[in-house]
N, C-alpha and C positions, 0 to 999 in steps of 0.2 A: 476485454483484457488488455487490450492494445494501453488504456487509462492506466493498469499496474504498472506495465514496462516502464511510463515514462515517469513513474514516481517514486519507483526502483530506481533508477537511471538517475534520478534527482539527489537521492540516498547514498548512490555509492560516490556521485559527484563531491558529493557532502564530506564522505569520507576520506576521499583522496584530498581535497583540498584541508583537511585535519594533519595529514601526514605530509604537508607540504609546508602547511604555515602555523610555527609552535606557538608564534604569538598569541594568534586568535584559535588555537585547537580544541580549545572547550565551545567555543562558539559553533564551530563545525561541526564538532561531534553534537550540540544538542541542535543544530538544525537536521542532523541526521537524524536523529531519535523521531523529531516530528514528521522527517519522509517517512520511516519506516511503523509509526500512527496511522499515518493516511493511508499506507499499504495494506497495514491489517483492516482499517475502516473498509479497504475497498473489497479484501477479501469478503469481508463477512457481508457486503452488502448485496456483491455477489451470488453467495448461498443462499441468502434470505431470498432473492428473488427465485433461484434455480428451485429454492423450496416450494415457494408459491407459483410456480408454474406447475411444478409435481402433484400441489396437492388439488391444483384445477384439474388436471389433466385426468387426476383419479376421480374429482368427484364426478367430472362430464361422463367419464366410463361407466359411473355404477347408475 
């Protein structure tokens, strides 16, 4: 999880420098968007493992 934090961290950086610099604010904002791609990437990749540990754990059980 420590890997979300800093691409969260990455994301709102993204953002803040949007509401800093109007020049390039579409640029920020769409580097945001891909931090916050990588974040759900990470989430679900996440699950997918917490899933397959679950469902080893059931099969070793039964």
């Amino acid at each position: 999880m420590k890997k979300l934090v800093e691409i969260r961290s990455q994301e709102f950086m993204c953002r803040e420098r949007a509401m800093l610099d109007s020049e390039r604010k579409i640029f920020w904002l769409a580097q945001a968007e891909e931090w916050e791609q990588r974040a759900l990437d990470e989430i679900a990749f996440h699950f997918r493992e917490c899933n397959l540990d679950s469902a080893d754990s059931q099969a070793v059980a039964h």
